[in-house]
Structure formats: structure tokens, C-alpha cells
Backbone as numpy.savetxt, mean C-alpha at the origin, in Angstrom:
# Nx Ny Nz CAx CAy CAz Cx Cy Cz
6.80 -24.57 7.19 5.95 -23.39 7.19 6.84 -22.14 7.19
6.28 -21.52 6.34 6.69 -19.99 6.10 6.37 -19.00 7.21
7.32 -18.41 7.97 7.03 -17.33 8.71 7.41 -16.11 8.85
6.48 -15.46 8.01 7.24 -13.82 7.12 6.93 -12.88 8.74
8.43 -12.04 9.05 8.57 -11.04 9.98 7.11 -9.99 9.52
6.58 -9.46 10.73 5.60 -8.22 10.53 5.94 -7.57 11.41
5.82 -6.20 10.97 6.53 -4.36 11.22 5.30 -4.08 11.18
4.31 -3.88 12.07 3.02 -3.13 12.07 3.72 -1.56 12.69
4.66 -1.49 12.80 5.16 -0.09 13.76 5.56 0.68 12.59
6.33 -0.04 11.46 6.99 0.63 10.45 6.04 0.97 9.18
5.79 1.97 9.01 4.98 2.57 7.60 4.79 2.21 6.51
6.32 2.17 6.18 7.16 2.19 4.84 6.66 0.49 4.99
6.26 -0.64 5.96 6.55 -1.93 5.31 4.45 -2.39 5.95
3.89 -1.54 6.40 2.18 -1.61 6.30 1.99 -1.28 5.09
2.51 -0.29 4.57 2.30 0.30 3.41 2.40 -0.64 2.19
3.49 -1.07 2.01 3.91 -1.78 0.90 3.12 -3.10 1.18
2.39 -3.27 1.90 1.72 -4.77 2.77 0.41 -4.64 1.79
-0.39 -3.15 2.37 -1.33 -2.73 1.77 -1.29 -2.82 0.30
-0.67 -2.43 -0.16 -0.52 -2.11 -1.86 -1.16 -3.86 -2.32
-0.12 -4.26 -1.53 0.10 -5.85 -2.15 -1.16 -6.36 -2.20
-1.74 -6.35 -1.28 -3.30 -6.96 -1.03 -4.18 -6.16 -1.15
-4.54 -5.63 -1.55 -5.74 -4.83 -1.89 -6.38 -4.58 -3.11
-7.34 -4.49 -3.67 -7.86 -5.07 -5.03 -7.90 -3.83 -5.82
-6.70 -3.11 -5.85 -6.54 -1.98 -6.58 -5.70 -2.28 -8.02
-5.87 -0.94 -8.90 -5.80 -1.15 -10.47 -4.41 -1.38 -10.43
-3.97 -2.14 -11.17 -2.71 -2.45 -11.58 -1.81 -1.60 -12.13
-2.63 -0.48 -12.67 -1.82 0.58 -12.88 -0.86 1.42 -11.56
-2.44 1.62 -10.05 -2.03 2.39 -9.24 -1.27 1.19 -8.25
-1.50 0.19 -8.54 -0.31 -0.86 -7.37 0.58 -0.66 -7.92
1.31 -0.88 -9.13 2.60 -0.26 -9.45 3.03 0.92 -9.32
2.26 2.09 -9.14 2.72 3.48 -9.07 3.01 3.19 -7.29
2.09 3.12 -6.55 2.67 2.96 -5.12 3.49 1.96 -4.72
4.00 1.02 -5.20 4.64 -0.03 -5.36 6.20 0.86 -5.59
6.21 1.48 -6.32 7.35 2.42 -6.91 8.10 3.58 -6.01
7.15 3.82 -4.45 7.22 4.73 -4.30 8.24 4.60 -2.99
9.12 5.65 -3.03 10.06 5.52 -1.86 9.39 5.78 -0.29
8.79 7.35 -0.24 8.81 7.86 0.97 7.31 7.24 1.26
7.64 6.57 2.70 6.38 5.82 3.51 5.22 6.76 3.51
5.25 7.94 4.03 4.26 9.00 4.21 3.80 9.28 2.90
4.47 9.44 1.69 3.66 9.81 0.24 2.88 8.63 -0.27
3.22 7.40 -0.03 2.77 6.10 -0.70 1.53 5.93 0.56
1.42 6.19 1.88 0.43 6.00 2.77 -0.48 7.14 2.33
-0.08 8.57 1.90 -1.15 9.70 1.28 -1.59 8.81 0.09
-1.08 8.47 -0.74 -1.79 8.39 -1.81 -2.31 6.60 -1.79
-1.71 5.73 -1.15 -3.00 4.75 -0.58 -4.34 5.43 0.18
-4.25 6.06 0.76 -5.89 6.70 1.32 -6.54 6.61 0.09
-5.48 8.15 -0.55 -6.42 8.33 -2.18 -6.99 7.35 -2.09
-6.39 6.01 -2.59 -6.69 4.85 -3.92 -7.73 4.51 -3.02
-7.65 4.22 -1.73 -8.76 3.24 -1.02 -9.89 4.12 -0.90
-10.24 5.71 -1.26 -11.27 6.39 -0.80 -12.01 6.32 -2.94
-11.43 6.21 -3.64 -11.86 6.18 -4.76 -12.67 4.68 -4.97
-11.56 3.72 -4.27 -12.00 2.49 -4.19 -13.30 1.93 -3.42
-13.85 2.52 -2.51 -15.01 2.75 -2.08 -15.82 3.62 -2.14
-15.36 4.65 -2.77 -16.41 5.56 -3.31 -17.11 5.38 -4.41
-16.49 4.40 -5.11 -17.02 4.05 -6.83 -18.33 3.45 -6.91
């Protein structure tokens, strides 16, 4: 059995957690997927997830 470390404290690795699993466009998982700074990729996951339930 596989037992992948979890950083719920660290941003930069919820963040990139989020991207991964979440049923967003393939376009915008690669754009946040791409993105360095934890705080810009967590702003613009809100975005994606407030479009994503707003639709």
C-alpha cells in the first residue's frame, strides 16, 4: 500500500491537491497546474470553483 505524505498546513501542496481532483476544464487545470505562487493558484482556484458552481 501506497502512503502519499499530506501538508494540509502548506498551500502551495492543498492547492495543487485541489487542481488535481476537481472536475475542472482541462484547459484551467493546466493553467493552475502551471502556477508557481500558492496564494495566486488558491485566488484563481476560488475563481474556477465559484464559476464551477455557479454554471
Amino acid at each position: 500500500m501506497l502512503l502519499l505524505q499530506r501538508h494540509f498546513n502548506h498551500a502551495n501542496w492543498v492547492s495543487y491537491r485541489l487542481a488535481e481532483i476537481l472536475p475542472l476544464d482541462t484547459v484551467v487545470k493546466q493553467h493552475l497546474l502551471e502556477m508557481s505562487s500558492p496564494i495566486t493558484h488558491l485566488t484563481h482556484l476560488q475563481s474556477a470553483l465559484r464559476n464551477l458552481f455557479d454554471a
